[in-house]
N, C-alpha and C positions, 0 to 999 in steps of 0.2 A: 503510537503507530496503529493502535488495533482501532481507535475510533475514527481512519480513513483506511484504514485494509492497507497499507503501503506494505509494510512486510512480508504478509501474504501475498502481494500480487509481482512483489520483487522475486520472491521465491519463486512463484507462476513463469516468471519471464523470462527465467532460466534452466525452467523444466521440470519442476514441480508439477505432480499429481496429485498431492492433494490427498496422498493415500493415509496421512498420521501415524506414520511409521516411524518418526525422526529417532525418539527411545528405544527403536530396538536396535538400533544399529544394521537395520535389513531393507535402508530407501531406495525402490529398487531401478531410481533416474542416477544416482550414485553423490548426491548435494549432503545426507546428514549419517554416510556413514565413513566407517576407518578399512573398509575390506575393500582389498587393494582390487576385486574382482569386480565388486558395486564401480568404486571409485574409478575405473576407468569408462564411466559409458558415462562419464559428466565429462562434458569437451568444453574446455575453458576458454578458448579463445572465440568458441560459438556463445559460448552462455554469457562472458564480457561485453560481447556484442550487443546482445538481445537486452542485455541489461539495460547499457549505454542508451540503447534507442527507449526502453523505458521509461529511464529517468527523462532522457532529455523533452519525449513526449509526453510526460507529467508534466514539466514545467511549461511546457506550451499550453496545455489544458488549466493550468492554475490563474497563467496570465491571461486570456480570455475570460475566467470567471472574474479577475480583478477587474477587468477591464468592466465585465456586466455590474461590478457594485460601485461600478466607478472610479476605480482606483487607477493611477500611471501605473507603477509599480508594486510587487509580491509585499512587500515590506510592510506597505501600508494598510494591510490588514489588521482590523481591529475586534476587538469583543464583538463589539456591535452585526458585526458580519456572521457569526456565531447564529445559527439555529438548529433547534432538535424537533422531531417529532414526537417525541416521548413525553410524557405529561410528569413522572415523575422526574427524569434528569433534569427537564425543565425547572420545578421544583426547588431542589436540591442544590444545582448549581449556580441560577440566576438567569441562565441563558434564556432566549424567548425561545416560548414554543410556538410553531408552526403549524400546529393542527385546528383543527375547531373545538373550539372549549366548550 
């Protein structure tokens, strides 16, 4: 997940600051603690929501990008569709880089 940020931006979409507080147990939108006092200012049926429109408006953005590499459908995603800007992960994993060499 961290190499398209989907977690972090799920977390985002539900109310996440972003502040790195989740280990102290003091997150002060109330998503990564146990204090019944945090935990009431996270409104769940707001944040299901916000989610819901998330996800479902990723998958609309995925299937456009399909559609630009040519693809019908999400499935048919392959290695080949695969690029990094990075010269080492390039390297390393096989994938093509995309920068100028």
């Amino acid at each position: 997940a961290d190499a398209i940020a989907l977690s972090n931006s799920a977390l985002q979409a539900i109310g996440c600051i972003g502040m790195r507080a989740c280990n102290t147990n003091n997150c002060p939108v109330g998503i990564a603690t146990q204090k019944e006092h945090l935990r009431q200012r996270l409104v769940i049926e707001e944040s299901a929501r916000r989610l819901k429109n998330f996800f479902e408006a990723s998958v609309e953005l995925m299937q456009v990008m399909a559609r630009a590499c040519g693809h019908r459908h999400l499935n048919e995603f392959n290695l080949n569709d695969l690029t990094t800007w990075k010269k080492d992960m390039a390297n390393l994993s096989g994938v093509s880089f995309g920068g100028v060499r």
